[in-house]
N, C-alpha and C positions, 0 to 999 in steps of 0.2 A: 504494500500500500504506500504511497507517496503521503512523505510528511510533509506538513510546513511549519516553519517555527512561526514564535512568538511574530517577530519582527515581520516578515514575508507575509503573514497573514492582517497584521495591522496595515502596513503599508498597501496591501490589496485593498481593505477595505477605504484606507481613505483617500484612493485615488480612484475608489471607482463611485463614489457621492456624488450623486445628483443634485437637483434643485435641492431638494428636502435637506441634504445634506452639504449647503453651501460653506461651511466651516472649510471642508479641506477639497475640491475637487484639484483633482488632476490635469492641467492642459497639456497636453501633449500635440496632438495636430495640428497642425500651422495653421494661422486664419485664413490662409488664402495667400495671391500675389504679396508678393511683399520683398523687405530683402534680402540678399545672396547670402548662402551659410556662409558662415563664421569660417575662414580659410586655414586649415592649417598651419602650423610655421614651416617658411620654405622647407622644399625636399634635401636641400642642400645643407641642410642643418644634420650636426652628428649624431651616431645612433646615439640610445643612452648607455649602452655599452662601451660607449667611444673612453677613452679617458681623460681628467679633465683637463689633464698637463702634456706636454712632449714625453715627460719622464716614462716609460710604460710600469704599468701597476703591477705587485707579484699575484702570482697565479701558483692556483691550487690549496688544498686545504678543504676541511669541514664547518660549516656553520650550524651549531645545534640553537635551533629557535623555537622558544615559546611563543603561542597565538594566543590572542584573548577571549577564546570560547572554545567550547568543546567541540570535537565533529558531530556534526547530527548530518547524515546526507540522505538527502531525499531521492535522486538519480544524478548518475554522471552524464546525463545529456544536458550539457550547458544550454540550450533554448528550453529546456521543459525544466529546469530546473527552479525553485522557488527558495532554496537555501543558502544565505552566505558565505558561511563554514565551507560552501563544498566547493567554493572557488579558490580555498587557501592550496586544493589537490588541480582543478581544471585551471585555476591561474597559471599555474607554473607549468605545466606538461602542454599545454595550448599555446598559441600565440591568436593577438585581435589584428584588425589591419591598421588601426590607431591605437596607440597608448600614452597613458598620460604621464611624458616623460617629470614633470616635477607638480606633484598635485597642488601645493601650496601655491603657485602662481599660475594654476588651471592652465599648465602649458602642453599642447597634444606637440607627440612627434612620431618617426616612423615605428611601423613594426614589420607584418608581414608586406603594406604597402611603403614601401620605401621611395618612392618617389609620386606625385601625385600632380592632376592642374583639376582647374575648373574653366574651362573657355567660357561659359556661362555659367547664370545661376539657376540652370537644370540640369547641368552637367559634371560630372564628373568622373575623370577619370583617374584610375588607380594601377600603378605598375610594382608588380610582386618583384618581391626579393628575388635576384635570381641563386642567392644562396642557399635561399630556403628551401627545408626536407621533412622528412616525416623522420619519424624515428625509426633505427633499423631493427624492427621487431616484427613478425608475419600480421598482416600481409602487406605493410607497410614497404617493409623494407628498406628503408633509409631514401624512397625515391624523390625527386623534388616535386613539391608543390608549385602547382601548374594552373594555369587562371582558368581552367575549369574547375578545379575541386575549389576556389573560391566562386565560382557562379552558382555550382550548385550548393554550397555552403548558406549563399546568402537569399536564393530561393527559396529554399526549405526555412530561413529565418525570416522572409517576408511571409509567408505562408503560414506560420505559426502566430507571426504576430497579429495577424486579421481576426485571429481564433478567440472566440468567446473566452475559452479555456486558458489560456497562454499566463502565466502568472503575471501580476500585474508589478511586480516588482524588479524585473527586467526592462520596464520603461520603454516598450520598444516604440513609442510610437511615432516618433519619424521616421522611421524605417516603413511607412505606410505611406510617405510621402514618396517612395521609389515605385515608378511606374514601371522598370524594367529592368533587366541587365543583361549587358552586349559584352562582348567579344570580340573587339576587332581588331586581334593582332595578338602574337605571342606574349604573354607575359601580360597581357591591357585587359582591365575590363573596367566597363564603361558603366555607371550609373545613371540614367535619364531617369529625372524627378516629375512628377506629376505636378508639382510646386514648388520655389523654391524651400528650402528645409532648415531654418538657421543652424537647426544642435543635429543634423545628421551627424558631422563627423563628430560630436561626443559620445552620438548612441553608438556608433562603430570601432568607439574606444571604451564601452560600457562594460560594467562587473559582468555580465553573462554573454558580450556577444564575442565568443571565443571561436576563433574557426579550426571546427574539428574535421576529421577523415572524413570522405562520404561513405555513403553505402552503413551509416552504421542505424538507420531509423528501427530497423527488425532486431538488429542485435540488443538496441536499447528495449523493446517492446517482450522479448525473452529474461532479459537479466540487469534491469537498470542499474544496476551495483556491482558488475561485473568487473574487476580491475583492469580483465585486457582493454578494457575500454577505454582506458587512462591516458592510451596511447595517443600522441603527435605532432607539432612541431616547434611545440614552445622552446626554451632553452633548458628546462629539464627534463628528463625521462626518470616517471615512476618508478622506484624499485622495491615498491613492496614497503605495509607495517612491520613495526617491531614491534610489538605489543601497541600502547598508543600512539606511536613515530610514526610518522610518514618517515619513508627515506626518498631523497631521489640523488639519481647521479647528471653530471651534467650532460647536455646534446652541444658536444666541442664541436660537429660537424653542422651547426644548426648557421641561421643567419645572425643570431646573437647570443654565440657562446660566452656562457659566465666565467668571471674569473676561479670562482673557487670550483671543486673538483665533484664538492657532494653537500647537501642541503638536508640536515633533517629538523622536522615540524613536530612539534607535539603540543597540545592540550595544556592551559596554564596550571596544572594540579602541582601542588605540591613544590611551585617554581624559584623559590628561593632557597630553597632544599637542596634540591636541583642543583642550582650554579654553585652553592656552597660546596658543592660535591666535586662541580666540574663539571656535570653533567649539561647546561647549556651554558651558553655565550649570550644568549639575551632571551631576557624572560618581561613580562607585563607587574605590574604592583596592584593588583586589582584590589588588596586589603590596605587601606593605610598603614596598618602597624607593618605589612611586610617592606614597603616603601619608607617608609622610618628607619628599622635595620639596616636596608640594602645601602641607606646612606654611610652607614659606618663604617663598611666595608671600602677598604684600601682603594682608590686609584678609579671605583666603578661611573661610568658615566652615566648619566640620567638625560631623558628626553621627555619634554612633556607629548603625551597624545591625549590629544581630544576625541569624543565618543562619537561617533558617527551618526547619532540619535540625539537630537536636542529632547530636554523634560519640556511638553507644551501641551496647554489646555485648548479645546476646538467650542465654538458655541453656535448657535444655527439663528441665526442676527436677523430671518426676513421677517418673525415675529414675536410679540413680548412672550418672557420677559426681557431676553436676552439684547432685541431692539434697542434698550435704553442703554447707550454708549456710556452713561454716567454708572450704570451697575460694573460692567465689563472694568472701568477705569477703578472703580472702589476696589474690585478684587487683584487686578495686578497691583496698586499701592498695598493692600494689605500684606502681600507674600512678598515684600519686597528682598530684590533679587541677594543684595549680599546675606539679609538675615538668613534667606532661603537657602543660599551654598552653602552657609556654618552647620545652621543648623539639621539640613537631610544627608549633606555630603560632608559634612566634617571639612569644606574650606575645598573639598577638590573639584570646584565649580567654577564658569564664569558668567556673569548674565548673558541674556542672547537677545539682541532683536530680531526682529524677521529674519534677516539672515545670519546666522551661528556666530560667534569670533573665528572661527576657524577659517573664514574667506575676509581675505585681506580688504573686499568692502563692502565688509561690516557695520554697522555705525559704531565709531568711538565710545568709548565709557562717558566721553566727556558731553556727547550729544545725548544717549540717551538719560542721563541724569534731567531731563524737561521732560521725560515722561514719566507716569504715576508708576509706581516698584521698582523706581532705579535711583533715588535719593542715597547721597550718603548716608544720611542718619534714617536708619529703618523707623525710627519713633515719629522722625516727621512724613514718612509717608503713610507712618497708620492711622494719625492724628487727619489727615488730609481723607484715607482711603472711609473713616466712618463718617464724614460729611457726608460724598458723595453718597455712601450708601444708605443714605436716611435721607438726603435728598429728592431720591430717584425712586423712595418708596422701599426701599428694600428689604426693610423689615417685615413688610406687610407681606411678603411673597412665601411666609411661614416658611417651613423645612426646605432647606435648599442641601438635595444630596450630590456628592461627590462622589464618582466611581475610582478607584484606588484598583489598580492592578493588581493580581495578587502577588507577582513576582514583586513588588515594591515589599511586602510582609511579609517574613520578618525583618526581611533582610535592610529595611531600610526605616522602615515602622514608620509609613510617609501619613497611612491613615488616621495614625496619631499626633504624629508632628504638624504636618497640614491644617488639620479639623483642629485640633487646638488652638494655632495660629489664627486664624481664621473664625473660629470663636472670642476670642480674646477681642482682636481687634473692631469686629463688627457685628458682633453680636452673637449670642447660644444659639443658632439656627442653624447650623452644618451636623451634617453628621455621613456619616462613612460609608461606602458600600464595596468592598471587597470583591472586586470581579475577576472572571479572566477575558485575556485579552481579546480574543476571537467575540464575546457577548458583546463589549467597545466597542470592537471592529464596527460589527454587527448594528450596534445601535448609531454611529458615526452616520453611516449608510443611511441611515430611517428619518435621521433628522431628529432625532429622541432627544439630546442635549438643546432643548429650547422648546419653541414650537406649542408653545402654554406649559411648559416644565417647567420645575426649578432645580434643575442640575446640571453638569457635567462632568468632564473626565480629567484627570490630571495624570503624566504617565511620557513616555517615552513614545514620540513620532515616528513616521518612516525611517528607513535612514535615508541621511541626503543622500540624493541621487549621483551627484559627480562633483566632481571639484570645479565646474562653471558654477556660478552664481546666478545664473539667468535659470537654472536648473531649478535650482532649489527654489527661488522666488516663484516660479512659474507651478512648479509644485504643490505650494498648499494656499499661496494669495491670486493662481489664476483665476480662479470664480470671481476675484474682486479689482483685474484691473478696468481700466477703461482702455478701451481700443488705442487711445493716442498711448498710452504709458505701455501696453503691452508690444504696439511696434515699434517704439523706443528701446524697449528692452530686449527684443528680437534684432535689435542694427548694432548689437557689438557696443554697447553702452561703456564710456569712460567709468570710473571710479565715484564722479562726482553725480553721476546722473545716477548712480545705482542707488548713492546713499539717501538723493532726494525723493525716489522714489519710495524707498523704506521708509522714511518720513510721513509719508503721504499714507502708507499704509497703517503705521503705526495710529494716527490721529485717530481716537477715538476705537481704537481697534474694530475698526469699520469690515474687517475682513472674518472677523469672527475667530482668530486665530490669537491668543496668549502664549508669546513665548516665554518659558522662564529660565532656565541657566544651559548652559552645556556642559557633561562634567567630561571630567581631564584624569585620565589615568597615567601614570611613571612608568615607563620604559625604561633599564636598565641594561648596559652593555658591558661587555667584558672588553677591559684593554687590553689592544693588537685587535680588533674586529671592529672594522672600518665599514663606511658604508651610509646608503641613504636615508636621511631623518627617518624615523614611523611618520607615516601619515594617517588618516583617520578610514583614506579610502582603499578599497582592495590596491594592494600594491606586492602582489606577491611576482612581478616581473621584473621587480626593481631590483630583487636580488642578482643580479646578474651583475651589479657593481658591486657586491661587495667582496672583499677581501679580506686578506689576515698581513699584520707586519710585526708579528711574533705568534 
């Protein structure tokens, strides 16, 4: 039976809301004419495997890594696939024909497409590695990938994406903006758009769109879990668990062989045990106390990573109670954001506006402090947040429940920290309801949180979709742009346009969407194990620069 986790099945639900459920809809379809996608950075630009000096990097060696969640895999067919986790094993053994060579500055560069144009903005064409191979394993064989097994690659991924069924957390949908795909020429294959498509090339540098062998729909339909499946042309080749290790070794004969020799993954259990042992080189600090320790330790280096999941509340605004923009503003001033990171995260938090801090733009601390829950002193925003709320009537609205996740209990005991908060401040009228995620989901969908109700949800979001920022915005405030802000936001928007937009959005949280913090987990590395920051987003291709220099 195909799982989905927590995450894959929230995120389904709140990209696939309707009217009823104006809080979070998903836009993905272009409006129509409009402008040229977002162009890649020239072809001429280095792989990310390239290095980043004349000096050349040492080669070979093992890298033992911890992940931040366990495996849970639902199938290794990367287009039917709805699980995370299970691209920490198809990231690396796959290659995309875009990848996002540095996430933190949403920069795409080659992979299997190594050189690219767009004569127009319905066209595009893509020219394969000619270095590129499969892995030499049957029936594979080591032979190079050839711009048919990318045609039918990407047939079968337009063809799934039309599909009712297709998990909605795959994002595929500019890739429904491809009207075709040509051939014309060894090594070429041509995309004609039915429209222009601004974020095609990030959907083709997306967490699941991985191009794998052809010919394997029956084998997946036999045995979605089968490991020969694992096989093809990323820069590493599976070699089998060790109890909960992935191992893989490297594909030296691939278009972008890694520096080191052999890669193994595992599960963060017991990860500072682990390193203390020897047993990894870089493990997650997912407990504070174990990120306390790991500081004492000699020489270790620390990286912050952010959650890929902002904590955010969704409300359904077309009628009361939730209408009243003065209610929405009373409860983000009540949970205001730094009391909120102490007190649920223990400090490993930072506020979030509409868009995360983890995208560089972001709005400022220093701008969001002009809206309600972002004050320096949390006493002046609770003092402000019980006006509003007794202005706006809100007491009169008797019991107003909260749904609390229940993976937040015990582990975070948000139903009690929250509802107190929130009692204290504006009155004894909250109170808790402990749900699971999927009932959320579910009620997201229906439009429940409003709509003559007095509740909603507090809990952890999709994950962002990519490291563009027009991604994420488009994400859960497309129900709320206006046409001129949404084709602003579609033309490759500066920094400044982005922020004014969040602005705009934020007023009044007119979008029915309350953000509240992003948390930040420590990443810890062993010296002599070189290599590229953590980032928040799948980036298990990146390891192809890393190294050892002892």
């Amino acid at each position: 039976m195909t799982r989905l986790s927590r995450r894959a099945l929230l995120a389904g639900a709140l990209g696939a809301g309707g009217a009823a459920a104006a809080a979070v809809v998903v836009a993905r379809r272009s409006p129509g004419p409009g402008p040229s996608p977002q162009a890649p950075p020239p072809a001429s630009e280095p792989s990310p495997s390239s290095p980043p000096s004349p000096t050349p990097l040492p080669r070979g060696g093992t890298a033992r890594l911890a992940i931040t969640s366990s495996f849970d895999f639902d199938t290794f067919d990367a287009l039917q696939s709805g699980e995370p986790s299970t691209v920490e094993l198809l990231g690396r053994v796959h290659a995309r024909l875009f990848q996002w060579v540095e996430p933190a500055e949403a920069r795409l560069g080659p992979d299997l497409a190594a050189a690219w144009e767009q004569p127009d903005s319905i066209t595009l064409l893509l020219r394969i590695d000619p270095r590129a191979c499969w892995h030499d394993v049957p029936p594979l064989d080591g032979r190079p990938v050839t711009e048919d097994d990318v045609r039918l690659h990407l047939e079968r991924a337009l063809a799934i994406a039309g599909e009712a069924s297709a998990p909605l957390i795959q994002r595929t949908g500019p890739l429904r903006d491809v009207a075709r795909v040509e051939l014309p020429g060894p090594g070429i294959v041509r995309l004609i758009l039915a429209r222009p498509s601004p974020l095609l090339a990030a959907a083709l540098a997306g967490e699941f769109a991985l191009v794998q062998p052809p010919g394997l729909a029956e084998r997946f339909d036999a045995d979605p879990l089968d490991p020969a499946l694992l096989a093809g042309c990323g820069s590493w080749r599976f070699a089998g668990f060790d109890g909960d290790t992935a191992r893989f070794a490297a594909h030296a004969a691939g278009h972008r062989p890694p520096l080191l020799d052999a890669l193994d993954v595992s599960p963060p259990a017991d990860a500072l045990q682990r390193y203390r042992a020897g047993g990894l080189d870089e493990f997650p600090a997912l407990d504070p106390r174990d990120a306390a320790a790991a500081r004492a330790v000699a020489g270790i280096k620390e990286f912050a990573l952010p959650w890929r999941e902002a904590v955010l509340s969704t409300f359904s605004v077309s009628a009361p109670p939730w209408s009243d923009a003065r209610l929405l503003e009373a409860l983000s001033a009540a949970l205001n954001r730094r009391w909120l990171a102490e007190a649920l995260f223990a400090g490993r938090a930072r506020p979030s506006g509409p868009l995360p801090p983890v995208y560089t733009a972001a709005l400022p601390e220093a701008d969001l402090a002009a809206f309600p829950g972002y004050a320096p002193d949390p006493d002046a925003d609770a003092r402000t947040a019980r006006q509003r709320w007794e202005a706006a009537g809100g007491p009169a609205l008797g019991t107003v429940t909260v749904d609390v996740p229940a993976i937040f209990d015990p582990r975070y005991a948000a139903s009690a920290v929250v509802i107190d908060r929130l009692n204290a401040v504006l009155g004894p009228q909250f109170r808790p309801a402990v749900e699971r995620y999927p009932v959320i989901a579910a009620r997201v969908q229906e439009g429940f949180y409003g709509n003559g109700r007095a509740a909603f949800w507090f809990g952890w979001g999709p994950p962002l979709p990519s490291p563009d920022p027009r991604d994420a915005l488009l994400d859960l405030y497309g129900h709320a742009l206006a046409p001129a802000d949404r084709e602003m936001l579609l033309a490759v928007p500066d920094v400044a346009s982005l922020r004014s937009l969040q602005r705009t959005l934020f007023s009044g949280f007119s979008g029915g969407v309350i953000p509240w913090v992003q948390q930040v987990t420590e990443v810890f590395r062993r010296p002599g194990l070189e290599g590229p920051s953590p980032s928040p987003f799948w980036d298990g291709h990146r390891d192809i620069r890393r190294y050892r220099t002892a």
